[in-house]
N, C-alpha and C positions, 0 to 999 in steps of 0.2 A: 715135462710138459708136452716136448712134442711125441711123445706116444699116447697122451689124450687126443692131441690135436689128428692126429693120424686114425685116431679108433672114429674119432666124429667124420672127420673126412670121407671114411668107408662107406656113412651109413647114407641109406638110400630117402632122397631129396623126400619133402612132402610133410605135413599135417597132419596128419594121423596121429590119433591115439599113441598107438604103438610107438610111432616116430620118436613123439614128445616124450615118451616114456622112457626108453632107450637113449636118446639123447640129455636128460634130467640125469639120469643114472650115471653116464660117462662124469659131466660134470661136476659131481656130485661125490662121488670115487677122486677126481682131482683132489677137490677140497679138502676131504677127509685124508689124502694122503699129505696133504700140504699141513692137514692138523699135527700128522703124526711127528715131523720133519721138525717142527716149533713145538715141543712139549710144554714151556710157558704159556701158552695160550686158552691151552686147558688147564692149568696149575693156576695160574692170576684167577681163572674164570670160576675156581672152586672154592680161595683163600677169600673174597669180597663176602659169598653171603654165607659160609661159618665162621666171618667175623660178625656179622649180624646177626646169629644165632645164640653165638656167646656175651655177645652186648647188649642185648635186649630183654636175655633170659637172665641174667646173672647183675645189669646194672638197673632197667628196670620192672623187674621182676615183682619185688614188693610194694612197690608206688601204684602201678593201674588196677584201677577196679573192671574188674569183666559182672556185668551185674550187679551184686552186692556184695563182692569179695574181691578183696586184695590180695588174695591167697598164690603166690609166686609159681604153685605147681600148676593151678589154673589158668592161669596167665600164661606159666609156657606152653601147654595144651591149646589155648587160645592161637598165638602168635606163631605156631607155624604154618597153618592156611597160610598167613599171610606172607611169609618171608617164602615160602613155594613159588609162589605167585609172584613174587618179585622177583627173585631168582631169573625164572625164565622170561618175564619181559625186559629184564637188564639184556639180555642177550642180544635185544634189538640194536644195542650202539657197536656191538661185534660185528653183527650182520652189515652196519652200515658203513664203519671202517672198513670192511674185507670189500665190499664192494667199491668205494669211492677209490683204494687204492687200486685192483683191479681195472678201472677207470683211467688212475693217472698213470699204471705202468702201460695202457694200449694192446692190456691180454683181453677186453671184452669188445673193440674193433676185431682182433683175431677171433673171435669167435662168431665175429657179425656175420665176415666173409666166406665162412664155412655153412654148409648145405646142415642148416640145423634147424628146427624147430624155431618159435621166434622165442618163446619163453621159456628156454631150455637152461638155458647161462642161470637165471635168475631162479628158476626151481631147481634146480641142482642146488646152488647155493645155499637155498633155504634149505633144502632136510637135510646139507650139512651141516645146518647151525640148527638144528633139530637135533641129530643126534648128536654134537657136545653139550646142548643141552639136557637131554637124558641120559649122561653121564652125569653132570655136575649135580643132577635132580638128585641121583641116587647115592651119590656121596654124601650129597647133605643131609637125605632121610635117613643113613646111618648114623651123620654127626647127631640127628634130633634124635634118634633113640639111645643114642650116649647122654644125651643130657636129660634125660626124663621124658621127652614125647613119647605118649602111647595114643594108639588108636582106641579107640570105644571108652575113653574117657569120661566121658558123658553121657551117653547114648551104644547102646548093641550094635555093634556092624562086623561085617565078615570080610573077606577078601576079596570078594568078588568086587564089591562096594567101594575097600581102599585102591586099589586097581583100578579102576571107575574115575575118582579123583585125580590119580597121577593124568590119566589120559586126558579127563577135563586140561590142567596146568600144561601140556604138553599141546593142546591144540591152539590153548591161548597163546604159548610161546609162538608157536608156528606161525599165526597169526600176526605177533607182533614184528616179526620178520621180516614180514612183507613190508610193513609199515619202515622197517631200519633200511630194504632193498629201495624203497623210494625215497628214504633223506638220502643214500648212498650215490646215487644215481642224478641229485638232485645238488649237489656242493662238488668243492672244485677240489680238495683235500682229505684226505682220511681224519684230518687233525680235525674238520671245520665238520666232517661226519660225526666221529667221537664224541664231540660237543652237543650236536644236532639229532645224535640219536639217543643220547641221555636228558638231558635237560628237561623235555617237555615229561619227562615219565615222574619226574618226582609229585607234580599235583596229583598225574592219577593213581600213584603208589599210596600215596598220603593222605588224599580224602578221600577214603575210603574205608571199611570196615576190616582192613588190615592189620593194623598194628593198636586200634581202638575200639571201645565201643558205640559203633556209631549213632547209638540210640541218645549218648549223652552229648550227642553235637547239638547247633544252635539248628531249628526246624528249616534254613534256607541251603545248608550246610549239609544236616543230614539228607535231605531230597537231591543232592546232587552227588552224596556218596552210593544213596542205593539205587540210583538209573548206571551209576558207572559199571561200565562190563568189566571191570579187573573186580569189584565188588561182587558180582555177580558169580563170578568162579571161585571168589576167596569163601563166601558163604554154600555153594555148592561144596567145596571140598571140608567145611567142619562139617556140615550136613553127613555126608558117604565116611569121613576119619571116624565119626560120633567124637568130635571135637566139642567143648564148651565155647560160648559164644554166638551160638546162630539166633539172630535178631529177629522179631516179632515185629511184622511191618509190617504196612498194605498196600506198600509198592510191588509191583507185580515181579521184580527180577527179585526181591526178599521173599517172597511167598512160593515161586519156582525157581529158584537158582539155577537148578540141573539144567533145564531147558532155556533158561536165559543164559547162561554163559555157552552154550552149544550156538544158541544164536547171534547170538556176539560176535565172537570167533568168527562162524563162519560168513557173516557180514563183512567182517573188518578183512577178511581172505579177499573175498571176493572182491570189493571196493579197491582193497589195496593194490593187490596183484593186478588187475586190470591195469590203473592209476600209472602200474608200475613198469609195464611191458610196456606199453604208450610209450613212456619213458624211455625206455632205454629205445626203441623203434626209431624214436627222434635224436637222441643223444649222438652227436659230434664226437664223443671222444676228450 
């Protein structure tokens, strides 16, 4: 730690671009070595969603109808948009325990006091839980083509296209980071984080066109599954996989996914991380 604290120390005071960038990277470099230090943390973070891989394809597999087939290879071609997409927003209650303890050990006071960037601590943080998250991403896209996921299932697409997708799921992560950096910064405990940055995710994991079809929801139900931005990415990525499943709406984030989940994102970034340096600017410790 204090050969971070020492590299931050060097670097020359000010706002800048450059500053912020360089100073994001030190911090950011910590994290990722504190990943490597704790190998459980990436192990826990990859065993949760290929347990929901194998539970959902293999238990209920022959029960949901996607359309007008119960057909269980459909179904798992269906259900992985959506278990992607959950994956990396689960990552927010990571983001927000590593910050809340940060917080109660008084390593993000040490970092107040050094000539840093103001959002430096916090963005560094995030595209370390960025990149454990495109780790765990890619584990799991090997577990789904173990278990029968293919792309162009449905529809023709190329690699350019499936590439396209992961990035989509990868900016929503990012995004919901910021969201875990603000319950983190925001509670007195990493335990009261944990809590606090899972809990509110299971309505938006669940109403939505994840794990169902949301055309077969009640009409008050389904209209607030397809304004949801986790909807919006999970129908973008069968869209670019040629997954089975992408819904015939005339809600406007069902009809452009691609471009409504890019806006999303980058909404729920901007909002967030704002919300979030605030935060910590004013934060005691």
């Amino acid at each position: 730690m204090s050969a971070v604290t020492d590299a931050v120390r060097t670097a020359v005071p000010g706002g800048s671009l450059g500053q912020s960038v360089r100073d994001s990277l030190v911090v950011a470099k910590r994290n990722l070595i504190r990943m490597t230090r704790i190998p459980e943390m990436i192990l826990f973070g990859i065993i949760q969603p290929v347990m929901f891989v194998v539970m959902f394809t293999y238990v209920f597999g022959g029960s949901m109808q996607i359309g007008s087939t119960t057909d269980p290879d459909v179904y798992k071609n269906f259900l992985m948009a959506g278990i992607f997409a959950q994956t990396v927003t689960f990552a927010t209650a990571g983001s927000a325990a590593g910050i809340a303890d940060d917080m109660q050990k008084g390593l993000v006071d040490r970092f107040r006091s050094l000539p840093m960037a103001r959002g430096a601590v916090l963005t560094g943080r995030t595209v370390a839980d960025l990149v454990q998250t495109a780790i765990t991403l890619l584990v799991l896209a090997i577990v789904a083509l173990l278990v029968g996921w293919r792309t162009g299932s449905a529809e023709p697409t190329n690699a350019a296209r499936v590439i396209a997708a992961f990035g989509l799921l990868l900016l929503l992560g990012y995004a919901f980071t910021w969201i875990g950096a603000l319950i983190g910064l925001s509670v007195r405990t990493p335990e009261a984080a944990t809590s606090g940055g899972i809990i509110w995710l299971f309505p938006v994991t669940f109403i939505s066109n994840a794990f169902v079809d949301s055309s077969q929801m009640t009409p008050w139900l389904r209209h607030i599954a397809e304004w949801n931005p986790f909807s919006a990415t999970v129908q973008a990525c069968r869209v670019l996989f040629g997954n089975p499943g992408v819904v015939e709406s005339g809600a406007w984030p069902m009809q452009h996914p691609v471009w409504a989940s890019v806006i999303w994102s980058v909404l729920i970034i901007v909002l967030f991380r704002t919300l979030a340096v605030r935060k910590y600017r004013k934060a005691d410790g």
